[in-house]
C-alpha positions in Angstrom: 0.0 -20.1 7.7 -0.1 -18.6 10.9 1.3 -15.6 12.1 2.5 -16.4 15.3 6.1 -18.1 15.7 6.4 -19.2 19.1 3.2 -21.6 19.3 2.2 -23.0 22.9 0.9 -26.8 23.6 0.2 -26.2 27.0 -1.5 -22.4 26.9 -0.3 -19.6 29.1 -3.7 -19.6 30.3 -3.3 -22.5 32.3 0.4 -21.9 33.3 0.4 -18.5 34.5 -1.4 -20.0 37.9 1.0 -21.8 38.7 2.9 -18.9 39.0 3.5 -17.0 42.3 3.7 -13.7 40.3 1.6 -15.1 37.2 4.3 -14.9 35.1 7.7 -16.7 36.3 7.4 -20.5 36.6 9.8 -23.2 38.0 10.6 -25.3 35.4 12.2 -28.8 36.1 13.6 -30.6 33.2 13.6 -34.8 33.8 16.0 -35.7 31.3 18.8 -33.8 33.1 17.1 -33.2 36.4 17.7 -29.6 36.5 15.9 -27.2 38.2 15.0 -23.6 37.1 13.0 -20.5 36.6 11.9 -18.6 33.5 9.2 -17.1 31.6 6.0 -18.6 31.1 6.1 -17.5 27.7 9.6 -19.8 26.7 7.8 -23.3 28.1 5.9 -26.1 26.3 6.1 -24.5 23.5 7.9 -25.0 20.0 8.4 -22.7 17.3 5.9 -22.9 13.8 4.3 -26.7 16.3 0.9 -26.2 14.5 2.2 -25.0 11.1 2.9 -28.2 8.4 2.9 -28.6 4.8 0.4 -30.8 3.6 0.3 -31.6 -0.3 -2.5 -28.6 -0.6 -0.6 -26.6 0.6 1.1 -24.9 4.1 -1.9 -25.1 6.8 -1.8 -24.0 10.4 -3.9 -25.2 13.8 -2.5 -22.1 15.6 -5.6 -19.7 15.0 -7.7 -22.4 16.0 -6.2 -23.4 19.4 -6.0 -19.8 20.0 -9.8 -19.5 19.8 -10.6 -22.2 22.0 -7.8 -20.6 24.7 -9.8 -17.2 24.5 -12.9 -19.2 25.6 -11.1 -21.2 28.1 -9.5 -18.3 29.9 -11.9 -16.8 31.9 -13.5 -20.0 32.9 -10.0 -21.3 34.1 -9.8 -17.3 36.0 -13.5 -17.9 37.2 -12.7 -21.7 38.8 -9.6 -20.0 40.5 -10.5 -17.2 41.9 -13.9 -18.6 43.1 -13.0 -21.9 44.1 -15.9 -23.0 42.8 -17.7 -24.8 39.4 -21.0 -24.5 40.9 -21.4 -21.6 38.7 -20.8 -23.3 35.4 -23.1 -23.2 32.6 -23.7 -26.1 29.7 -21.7 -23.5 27.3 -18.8 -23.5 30.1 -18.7 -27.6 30.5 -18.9 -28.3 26.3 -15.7 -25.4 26.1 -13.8 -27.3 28.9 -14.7 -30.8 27.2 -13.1 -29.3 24.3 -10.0 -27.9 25.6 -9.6 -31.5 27.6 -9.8 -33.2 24.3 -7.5 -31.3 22.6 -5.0 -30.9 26.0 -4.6 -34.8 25.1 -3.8 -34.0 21.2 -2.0 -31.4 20.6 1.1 -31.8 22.7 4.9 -32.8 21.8 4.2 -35.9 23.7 1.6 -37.3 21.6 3.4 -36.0 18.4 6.6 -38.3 19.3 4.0 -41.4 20.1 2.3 -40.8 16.7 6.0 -41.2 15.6 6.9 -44.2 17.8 3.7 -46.0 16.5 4.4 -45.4 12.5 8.0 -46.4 12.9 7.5 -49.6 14.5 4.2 -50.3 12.8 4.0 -50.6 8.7 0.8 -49.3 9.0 -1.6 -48.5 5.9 -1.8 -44.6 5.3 -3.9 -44.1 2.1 -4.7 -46.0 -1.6 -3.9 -44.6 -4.6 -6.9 -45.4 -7.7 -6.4 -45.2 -11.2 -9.1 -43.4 -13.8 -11.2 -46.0 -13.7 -11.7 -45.8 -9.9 -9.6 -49.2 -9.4 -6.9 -49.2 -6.7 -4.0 -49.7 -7.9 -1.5 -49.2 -4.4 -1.6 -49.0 -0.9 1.0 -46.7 0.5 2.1 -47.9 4.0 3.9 -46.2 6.8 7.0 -48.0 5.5 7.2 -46.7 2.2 7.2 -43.2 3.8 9.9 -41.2 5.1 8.4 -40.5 9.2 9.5 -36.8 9.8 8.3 -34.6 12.2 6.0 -33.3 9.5 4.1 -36.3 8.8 3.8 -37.1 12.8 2.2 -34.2 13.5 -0.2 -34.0 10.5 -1.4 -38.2 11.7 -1.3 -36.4 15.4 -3.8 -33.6 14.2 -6.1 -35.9 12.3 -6.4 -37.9 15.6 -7.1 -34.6 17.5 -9.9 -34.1 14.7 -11.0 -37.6 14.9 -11.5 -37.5 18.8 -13.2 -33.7 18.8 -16.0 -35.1 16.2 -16.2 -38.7 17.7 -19.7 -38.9 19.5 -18.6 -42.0 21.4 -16.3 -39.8 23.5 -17.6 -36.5 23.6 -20.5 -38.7 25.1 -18.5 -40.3 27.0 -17.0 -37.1 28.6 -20.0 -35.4 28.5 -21.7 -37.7 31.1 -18.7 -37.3 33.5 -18.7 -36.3 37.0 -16.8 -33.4 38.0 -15.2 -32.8 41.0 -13.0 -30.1 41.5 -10.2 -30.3 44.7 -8.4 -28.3 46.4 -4.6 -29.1 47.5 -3.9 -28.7 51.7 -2.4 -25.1 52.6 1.2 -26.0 52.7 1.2 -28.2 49.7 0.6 -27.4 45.7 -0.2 -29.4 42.7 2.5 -29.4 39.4 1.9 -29.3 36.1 3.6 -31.5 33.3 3.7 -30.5 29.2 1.3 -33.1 29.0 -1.1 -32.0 31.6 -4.1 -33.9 30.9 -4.3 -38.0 32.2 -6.6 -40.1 31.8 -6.4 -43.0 34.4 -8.3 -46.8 34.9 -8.2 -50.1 36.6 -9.2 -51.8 33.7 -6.8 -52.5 30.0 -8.6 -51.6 26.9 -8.2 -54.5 25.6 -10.4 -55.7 28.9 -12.7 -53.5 27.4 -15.7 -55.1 24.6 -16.9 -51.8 24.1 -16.7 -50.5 20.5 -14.2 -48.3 21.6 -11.5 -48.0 25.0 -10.0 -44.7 26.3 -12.6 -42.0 27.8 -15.4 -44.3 27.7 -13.9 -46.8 30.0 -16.4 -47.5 32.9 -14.3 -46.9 35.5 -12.4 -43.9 33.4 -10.6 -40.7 35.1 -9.5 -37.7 33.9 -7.2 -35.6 36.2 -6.2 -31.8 34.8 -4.5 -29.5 37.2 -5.6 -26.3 36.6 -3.3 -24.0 39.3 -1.1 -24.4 42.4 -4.0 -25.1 44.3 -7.0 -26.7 42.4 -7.0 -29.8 40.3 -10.3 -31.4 38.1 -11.0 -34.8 38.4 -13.5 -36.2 35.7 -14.9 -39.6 36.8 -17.4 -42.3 35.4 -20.7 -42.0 37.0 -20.3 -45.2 38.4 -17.4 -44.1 40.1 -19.5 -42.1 42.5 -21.5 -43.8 44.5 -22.4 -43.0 48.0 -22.6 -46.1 48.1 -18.9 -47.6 47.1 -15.3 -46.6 47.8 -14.9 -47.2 44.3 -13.5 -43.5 44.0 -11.3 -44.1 46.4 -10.1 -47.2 45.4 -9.2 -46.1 42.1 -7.0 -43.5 43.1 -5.0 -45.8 45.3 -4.1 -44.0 48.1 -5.1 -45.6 51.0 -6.0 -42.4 53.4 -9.7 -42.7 54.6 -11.7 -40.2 53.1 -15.6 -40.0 53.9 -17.0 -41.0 50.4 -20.3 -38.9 51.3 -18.1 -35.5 51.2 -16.8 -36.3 48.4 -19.7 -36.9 46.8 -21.5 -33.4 47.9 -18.6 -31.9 46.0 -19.5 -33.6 43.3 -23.4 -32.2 43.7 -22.6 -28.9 44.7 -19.5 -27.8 42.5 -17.1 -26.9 45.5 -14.0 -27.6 46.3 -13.4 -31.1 47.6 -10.4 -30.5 50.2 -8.5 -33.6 49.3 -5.6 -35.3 52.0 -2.1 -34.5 51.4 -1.4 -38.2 50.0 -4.1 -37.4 47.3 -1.8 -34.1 46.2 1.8 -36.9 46.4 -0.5 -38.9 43.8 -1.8 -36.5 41.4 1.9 -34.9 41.3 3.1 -38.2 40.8 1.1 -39.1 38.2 2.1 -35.7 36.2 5.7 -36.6 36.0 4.6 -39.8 34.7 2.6 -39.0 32.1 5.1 -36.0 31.5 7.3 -35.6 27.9 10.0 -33.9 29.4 9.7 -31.1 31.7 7.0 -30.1 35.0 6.0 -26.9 35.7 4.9 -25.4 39.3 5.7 -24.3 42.5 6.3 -27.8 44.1 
């Protein structure tokens, strides 16, 4: 079991910059609509969120995510204070991939769908076998009592299902990156789920042997300060040759499609129009739990 208490699903790492003093964040909570300001270290975070009994035994994620954070860190200091991923190594994009993947997992939001899903699903959870190696039972969602407990343990075991699935670290892997940059009087927010994936097309549109990252026309949008934002895209969504990067983010400004692609070449920041920053904001509160961070 871990040692640490207060356990954070989105890291200080990443919130500290949207701080003005690196430390004190506006917080705005959407299920009262208040506004206010505190430290970074009380938000998106829950007491003993990684720790969970298990029938081995207590087990905790905590050390783990705390790893992955250390190596995430500098990179996320690097990308702010340069402006810049043209500096990036193949060690720096796999650590990024990973804390994308797990930004998706390990939050309260996905914990309370995990829920949602069991409790309106009777959903088969494991088989019990008798001496002779014959099942004997299936137990099923339903005969199950759905605490918190048991959502988080399913919502871990998706976490380690996605972080060892080839299909989308491939998928990710052959991403473009682009990495903007928000005009000088406006800032990007932050939600406690921060990262979104975004598409045109429905899964089930999809006959692919799976539908999520690998989605051809796939997005994934993580803000990473007041000021810069990642946007991973499906290689076929840039193409100096369509507007289909564009088109998928809907927002009907004109943007030269050959700048955006030299950004996507040369690792700098892509200054993107002030409808782009209304959009990605947007799209935070929307894929938000319950509460956005930032200076917006």
């Amino acid at each position: 079991m871990s040692t640490a208490k207060r356990q954070h699903y989105v890291p200080r790492c990443l919130l500290k910059h949207f701080c003005a003093d690196g430390q004190t964040i506006n917080v705005t909570d959407l299920k009262t609509n208040k506004t206010y300001q505190t430290n970074i270290t009380n938000v998106a975070q829950e007491n003993r969120f990684y720790d969970f009994k298990t029938m081995n035994g207590d087990m905790s994620l905590e050390d783990s995510f705390s790893g992955l954070e250390a190596k995430t860190a500098p990179i996320i200091d690097r990308i702010v204070s340069t402006e810049s991923i043209a500096w990036f190594t193949d060690k720096d994009f796999q650590i990024l991939e990973d804390f994308i993947v797990c930004q998706f997992y390990r939050t309260r939001k996905s914990v309370n769908f995990v829920k949602r899903v069991l409790l309106s699903d009777n959903i088969p959870l494991f088989d019990h076998f008798n001496a002779k190696g014959e099942k004997v039972k299936t137990i099923y969602t339903n005969d199950i009592d759905i605490d918190d407990n048991v959502s988080r343990i399913m919502a871990y075991n998706v976490l380690h299902h996605m972080e060892h699935n080839d299909v989308v670290r491939d998928a990710i892997a052959s991403m473009e990156w682009l990495l903007m940059k928000a005009p000088d009087d406006r800032c990007f927010i932050v939600s406690d789920s921060p990262a979104v994936l975004g598409s045109r097309m429905s899964p089930s549109e999809y006959k692919g042997e799976h539908a999520g990252f690998e989605l051809p026309d796939a997005q994934i949008m993580l803000p990473i300060s007041s000021k810069l934002m990642l946007v991973l895209s499906a290689k076929q969504m840039v193409d100096k040759k369509k507007d289909d990067l564009l088109r998928i983010m809907m927002t009907g400004a004109h943007v030269d499609i050959s700048d955006v692609f030299r950004c996507c070449v040369t690792g700098n920041a892509f200054r993107c129009p002030d409808r782009w920053v209304t959009l990605f904001n947007e799209t935070q509160k929307s894929n938000a739990e319950r509460f956005i961070y930032g200076l917006a």
